[in-house]
C-alpha positions in Angstrom: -8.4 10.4 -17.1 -8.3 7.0 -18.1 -12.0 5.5 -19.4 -12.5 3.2 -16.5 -15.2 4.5 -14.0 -14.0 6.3 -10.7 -15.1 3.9 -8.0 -16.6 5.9 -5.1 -15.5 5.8 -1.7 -18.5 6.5 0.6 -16.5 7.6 4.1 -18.1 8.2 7.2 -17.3 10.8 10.2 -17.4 9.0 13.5 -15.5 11.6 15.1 -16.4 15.8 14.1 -12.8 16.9 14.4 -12.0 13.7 11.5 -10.1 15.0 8.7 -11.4 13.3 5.6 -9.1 11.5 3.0 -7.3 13.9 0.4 -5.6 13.3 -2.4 -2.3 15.8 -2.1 -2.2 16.2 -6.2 -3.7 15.8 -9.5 -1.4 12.3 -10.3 -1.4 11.0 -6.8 -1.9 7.4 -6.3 -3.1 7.7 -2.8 -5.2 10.2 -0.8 -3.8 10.7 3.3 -5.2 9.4 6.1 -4.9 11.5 9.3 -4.5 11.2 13.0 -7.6 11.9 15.0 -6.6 11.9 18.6 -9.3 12.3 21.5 -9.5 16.1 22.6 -7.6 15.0 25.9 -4.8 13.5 23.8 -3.0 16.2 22.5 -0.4 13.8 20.9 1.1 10.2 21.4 4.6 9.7 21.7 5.9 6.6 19.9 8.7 5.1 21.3 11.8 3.0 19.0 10.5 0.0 18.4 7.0 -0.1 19.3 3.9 -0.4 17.5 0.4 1.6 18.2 -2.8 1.6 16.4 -3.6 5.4 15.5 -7.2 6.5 14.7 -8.4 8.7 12.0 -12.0 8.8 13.2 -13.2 7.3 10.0 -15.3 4.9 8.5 -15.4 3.9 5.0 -17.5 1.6 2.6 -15.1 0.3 -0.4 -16.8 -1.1 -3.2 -17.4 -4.3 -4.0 -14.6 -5.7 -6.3 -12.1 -3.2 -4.6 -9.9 -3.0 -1.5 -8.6 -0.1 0.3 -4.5 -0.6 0.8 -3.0 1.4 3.7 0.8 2.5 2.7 3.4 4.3 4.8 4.2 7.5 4.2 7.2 7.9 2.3 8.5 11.4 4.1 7.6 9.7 7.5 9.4 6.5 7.0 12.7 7.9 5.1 13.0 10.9 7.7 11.8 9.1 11.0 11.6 5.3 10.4 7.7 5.2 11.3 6.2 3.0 8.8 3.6 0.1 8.7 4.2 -3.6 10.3 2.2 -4.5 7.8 2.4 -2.8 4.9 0.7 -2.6 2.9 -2.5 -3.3 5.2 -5.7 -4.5 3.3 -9.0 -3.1 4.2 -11.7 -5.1 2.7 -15.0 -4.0 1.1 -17.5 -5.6 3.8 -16.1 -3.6 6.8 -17.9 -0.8 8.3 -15.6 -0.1 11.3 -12.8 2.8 12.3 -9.9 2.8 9.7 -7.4 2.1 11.9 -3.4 2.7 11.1 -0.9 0.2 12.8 2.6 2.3 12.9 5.8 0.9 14.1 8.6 3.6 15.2 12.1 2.2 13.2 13.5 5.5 14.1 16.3 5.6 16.8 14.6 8.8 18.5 10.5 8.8 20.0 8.1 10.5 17.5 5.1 12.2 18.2 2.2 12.2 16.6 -0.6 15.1 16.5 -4.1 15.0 15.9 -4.5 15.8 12.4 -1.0 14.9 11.2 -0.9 12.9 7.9 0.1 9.4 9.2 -0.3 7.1 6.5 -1.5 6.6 2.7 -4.7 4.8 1.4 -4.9 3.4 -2.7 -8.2 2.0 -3.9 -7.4 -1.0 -6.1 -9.3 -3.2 -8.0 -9.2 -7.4 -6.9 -9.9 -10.0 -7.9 -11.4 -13.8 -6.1 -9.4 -16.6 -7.6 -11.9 -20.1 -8.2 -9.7 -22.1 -5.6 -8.9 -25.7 -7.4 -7.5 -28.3 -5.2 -4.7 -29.9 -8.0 -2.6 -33.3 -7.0 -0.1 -31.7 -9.3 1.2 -28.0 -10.4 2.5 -27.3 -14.0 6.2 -27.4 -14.2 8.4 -23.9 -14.6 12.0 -23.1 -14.9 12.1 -21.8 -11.4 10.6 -24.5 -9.9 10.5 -24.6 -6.0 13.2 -22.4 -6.2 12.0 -19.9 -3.1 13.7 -16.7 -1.6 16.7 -14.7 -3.9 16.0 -18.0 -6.3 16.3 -15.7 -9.4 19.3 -14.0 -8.1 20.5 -10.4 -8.1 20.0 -9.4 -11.0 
């Protein structure tokens, strides 16, 4: 355990059948997010190629000074494709509504997902607001402008 202090993630039930976050082991980075279907959705079906919100029937209140990152799964995405558009997502510390998870199907074959199936990862890290400082010139750097693969391969 490192000296830092453990921020604490206040998380809200909007939805009795909601399976809170858990973290899987001792060393894990991230705690899973499940699925939380309505009882008259027994599962969604995600077709190759599209993208559909999934709800885990939570609400949480990250602390000031950190952000909640939503990650794929990486047993889901290597074995099925289904990963995040967006990955990873940021949820910020001032909102209060359903933690929603965005997954796109990259699989060849549909995938269905069941209420309470581990869909996605969350981290809480630390940020940080930069001062923004409008500058009429940048410090020079050996890369430059040099954008995209500009350091090369290796």
């Amino acid at each position: 355990m490192s000296d830092t202090a453990q921020p604490t993630l206040a998380v809200k039930r909007l939805d009795p059948r909601a399976a809170l976050p858990r973290y899987q082991s001792a060393g894990a980075a991230g705690m899973d997010l499940a699925a939380c279907l309505p009882e008259s959705t027994p599962s969604i079906w995600l077709e190759p190629g599209a993208i559909r919100p999934i709800p885990t029937g939570i609400a949480i209140a990250v602390p000031l000074g950190f952000e909640a990152q939503v990650r794929p799964r990486s047993g889901l995405s290597t074995k099925h494709g289904i990963t995040l558009p967006n990955a990873p997502g940021t949820i910020d510390s001032d909102y209060r509504g359903e933690v929603l998870v965005p997954l796109i199907n990259l699989g060849k074959e549909r995938f269905e997902i069941t209420h309470g199936m581990r869909i996605a990862q969350m981290v809480i890290a630390p940020v940080v607001q930069a001062v923004i400082a409008e500058a009429s010139e940048l410090s020079a750097t050996q890369r430059g402008a040099g954008g995209f693969g500009s350091t090369g391969r290796h």
